[in-house]
C-alpha positions in Angstrom: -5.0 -15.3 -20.2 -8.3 -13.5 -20.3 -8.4 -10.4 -18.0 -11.4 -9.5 -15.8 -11.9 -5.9 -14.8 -14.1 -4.3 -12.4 -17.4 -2.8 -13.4 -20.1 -1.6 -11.5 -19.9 -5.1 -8.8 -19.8 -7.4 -11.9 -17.3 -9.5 -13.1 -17.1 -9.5 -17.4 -14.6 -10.7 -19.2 -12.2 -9.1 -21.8 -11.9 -11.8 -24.9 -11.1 -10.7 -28.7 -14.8 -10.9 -29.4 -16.1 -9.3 -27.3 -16.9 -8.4 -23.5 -19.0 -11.2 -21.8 -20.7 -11.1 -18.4 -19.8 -13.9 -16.6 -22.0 -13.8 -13.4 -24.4 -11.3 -13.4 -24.2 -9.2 -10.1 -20.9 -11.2 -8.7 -19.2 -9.4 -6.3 -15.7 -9.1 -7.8 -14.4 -8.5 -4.2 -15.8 -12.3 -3.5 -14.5 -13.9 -6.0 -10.9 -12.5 -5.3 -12.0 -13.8 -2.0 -12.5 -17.3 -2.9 -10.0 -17.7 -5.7 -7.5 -16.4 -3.4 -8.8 -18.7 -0.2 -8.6 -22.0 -2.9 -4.4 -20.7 -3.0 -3.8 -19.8 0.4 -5.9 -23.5 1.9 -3.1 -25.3 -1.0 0.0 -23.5 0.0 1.3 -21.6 2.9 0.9 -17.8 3.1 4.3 -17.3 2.1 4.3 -19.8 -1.1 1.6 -17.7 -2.6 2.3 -14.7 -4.9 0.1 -11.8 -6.3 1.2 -13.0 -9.6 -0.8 -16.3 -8.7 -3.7 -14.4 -7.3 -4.1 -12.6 -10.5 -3.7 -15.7 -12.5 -6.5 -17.4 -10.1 -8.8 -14.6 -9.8 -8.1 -13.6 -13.9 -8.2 -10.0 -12.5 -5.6 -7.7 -13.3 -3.5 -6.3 -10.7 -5.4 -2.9 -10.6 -8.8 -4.9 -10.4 -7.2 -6.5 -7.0 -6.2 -3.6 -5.9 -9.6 -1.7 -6.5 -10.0 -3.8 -2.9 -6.9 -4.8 -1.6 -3.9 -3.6 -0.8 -1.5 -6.2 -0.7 -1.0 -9.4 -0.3 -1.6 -9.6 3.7 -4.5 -7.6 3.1 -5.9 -10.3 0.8 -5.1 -12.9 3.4 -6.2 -11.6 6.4 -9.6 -10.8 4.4 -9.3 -14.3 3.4 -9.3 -15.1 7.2 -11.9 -12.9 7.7 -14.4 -14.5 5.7 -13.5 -18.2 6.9 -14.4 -17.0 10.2 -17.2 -14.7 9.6 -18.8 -17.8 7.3 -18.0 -20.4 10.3 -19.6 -18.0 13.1 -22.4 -19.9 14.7 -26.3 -18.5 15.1 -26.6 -19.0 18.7 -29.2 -16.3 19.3 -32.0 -19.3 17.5 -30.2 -21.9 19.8 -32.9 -23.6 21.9 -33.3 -22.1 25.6 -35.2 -24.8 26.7 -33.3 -27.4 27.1 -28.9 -28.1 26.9 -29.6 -31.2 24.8 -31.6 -29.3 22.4 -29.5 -26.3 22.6 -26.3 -28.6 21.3 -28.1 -30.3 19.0 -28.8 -26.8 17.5 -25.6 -25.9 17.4 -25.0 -28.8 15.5 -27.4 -28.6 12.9 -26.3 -24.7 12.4 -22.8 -26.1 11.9 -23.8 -28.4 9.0 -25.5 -25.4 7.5 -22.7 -23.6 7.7 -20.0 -25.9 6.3 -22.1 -26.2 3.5 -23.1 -22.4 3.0 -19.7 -22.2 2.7 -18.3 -24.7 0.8 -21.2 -24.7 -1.6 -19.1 -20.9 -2.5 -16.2 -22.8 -3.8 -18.7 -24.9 -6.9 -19.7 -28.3 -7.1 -16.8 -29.8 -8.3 -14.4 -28.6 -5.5 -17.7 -28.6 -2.8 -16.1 -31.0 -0.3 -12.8 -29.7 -0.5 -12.3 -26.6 1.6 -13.4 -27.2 5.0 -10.3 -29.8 5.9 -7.1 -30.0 7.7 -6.2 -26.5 5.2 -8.2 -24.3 6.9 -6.6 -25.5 10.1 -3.6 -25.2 9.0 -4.5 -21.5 7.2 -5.4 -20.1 10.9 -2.4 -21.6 12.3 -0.2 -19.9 9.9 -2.4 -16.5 10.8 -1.7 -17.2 14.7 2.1 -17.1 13.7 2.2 -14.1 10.9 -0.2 -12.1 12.5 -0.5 -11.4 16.4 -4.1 -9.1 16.6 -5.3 -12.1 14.6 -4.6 -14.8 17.6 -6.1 -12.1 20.0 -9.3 -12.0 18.0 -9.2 -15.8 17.7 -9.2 -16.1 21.7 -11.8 -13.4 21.8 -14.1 -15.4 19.8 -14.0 -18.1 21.3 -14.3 -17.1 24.5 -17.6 -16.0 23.5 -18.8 -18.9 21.9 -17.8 -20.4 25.5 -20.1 -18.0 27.2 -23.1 -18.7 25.3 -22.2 -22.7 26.0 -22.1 -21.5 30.0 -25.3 -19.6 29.9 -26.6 -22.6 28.2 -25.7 -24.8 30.6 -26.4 -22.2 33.7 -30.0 -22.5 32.1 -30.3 -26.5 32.4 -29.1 -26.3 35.9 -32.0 -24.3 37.0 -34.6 -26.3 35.2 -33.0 -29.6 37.1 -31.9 -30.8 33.4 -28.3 -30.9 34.7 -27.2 -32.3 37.8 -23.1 -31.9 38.5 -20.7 -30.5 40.4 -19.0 -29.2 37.9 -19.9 -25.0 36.4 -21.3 -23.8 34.3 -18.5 -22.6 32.3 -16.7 -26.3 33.2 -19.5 -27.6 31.0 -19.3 -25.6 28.1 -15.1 -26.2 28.0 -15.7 -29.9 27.8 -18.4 -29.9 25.1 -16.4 -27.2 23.2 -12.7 -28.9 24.1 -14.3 -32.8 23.2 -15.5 -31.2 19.8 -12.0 -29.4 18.9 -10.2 -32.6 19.9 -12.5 -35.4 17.8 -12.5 -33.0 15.2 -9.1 -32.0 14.5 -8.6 -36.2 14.9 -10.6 -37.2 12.6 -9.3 -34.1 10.1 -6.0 -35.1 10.8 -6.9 -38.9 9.6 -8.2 -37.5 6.0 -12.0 -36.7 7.2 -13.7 -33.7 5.9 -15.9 -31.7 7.9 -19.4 -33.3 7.3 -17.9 -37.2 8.4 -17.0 -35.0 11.7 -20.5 -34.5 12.7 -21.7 -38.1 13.9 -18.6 -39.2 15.8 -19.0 -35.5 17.7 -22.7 -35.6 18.1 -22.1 -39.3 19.7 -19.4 -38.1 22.1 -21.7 -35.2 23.1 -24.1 -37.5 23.9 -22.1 -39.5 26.2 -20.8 -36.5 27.8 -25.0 -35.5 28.1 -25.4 -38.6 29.5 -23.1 -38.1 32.5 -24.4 -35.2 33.5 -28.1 -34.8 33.0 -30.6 -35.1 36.0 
């Protein structure tokens, strides 16, 4: 196996012949970060060993633990960058209208899945926004406690922005229903968990999610608009 070491945020590799870069400037503390998301969305955190991080990332142990500290470490960074990748952009949402402001949010979604599984290369591009990663925060909830409360936490703040949205096409007459504002935003944000954990569920990835959500939002829109 060729070994990688650490040097100066770039990734070269050791071979008889020589030392060869082989991405100039990669962050080596990504690419244990990816390697090691490919194992843990394959296998349950406790199926996965260092010895196969090493032997994904072709670091040595030393090189891993330049950034980590353990295993856990590793996967709750893993988490970490799942959710930090998925979080939404809702400060260049639309405030001039709901409709707009959901259809924003969907387009910042599709940039997102793909900012993030275009990290993963071509060849395993469509792979790593599924039923895994699902699955990979579900096994988080269970290992690790302060992870479910930051889960909550986020998103009950994604839920506030989708109530202040909402608050804001009440007042321009856009919306007309009883229900409030922050009714609204659970049954955009509760219709898109449920179609889309459905449609995972029946072997979808994430971008054949997008049209069947955007169609139920619609209806929803429809119900409710002046």
């Amino acid at each position: 196996m060729d070994v990688l070491d650490y040097h100066s945020e770039s990734l070269y590799v050791c071979k008889p012949n020589g030392r060869f870069l082989i991405k100039e400037f990669m962050d080596t503390r990504e690419h244990i970060l990816i390697s090691a998301s490919k194992l843990f969305l394959k296998s349950a955190y406790k199926e996965v060993t260092m010895k196969d991080i090493m032997a994904a990332t072709g670091l040595s142990k030393g090189a891993i633990y330049h950034h980590f500290t353990n295993k856990e470490d590793i996967f709750q960074a893993v988490l970490q960058y799942f959710m930090t990748a998925m979080e939404h952009h809702y400060d260049t949402y639309s405030r001039v209208s709901f409709r707009q402001f959901y259809l924003d949010y969907i387009e910042d979604t599709i940039r997102l899945v793909q900012d993030y599984s275009n990290k993963f290369g071509k060849e395993d591009h469509d792979k790593y926004v599924t039923f895994n990663n699902i699955s990979m925060v579900f096994d988080a909830i269970k290992l690790f406690p302060d992870f479910k409360v930051y889960a909550i936490e986020g998103f009950n703040q994604e839920l506030s922005h989708w109530a202040a949205a909402a608050s804001r096409g009440k007042e321009s007459g856009e919306l007309q229903t009883k229900m409030s504002d922050m009714q609204i935003g659970e049954m955009f944000l509760y219709l898109s968990d449920g179609v889309g954990l459905h449609m995972i569920i029946r072997g979808h990835d994430a971008m054949e999610v997008v049209a069947p959500i955007k169609a139920k939002w619609e209806e929803l829109y429809a119900l409710i608009k002046k």
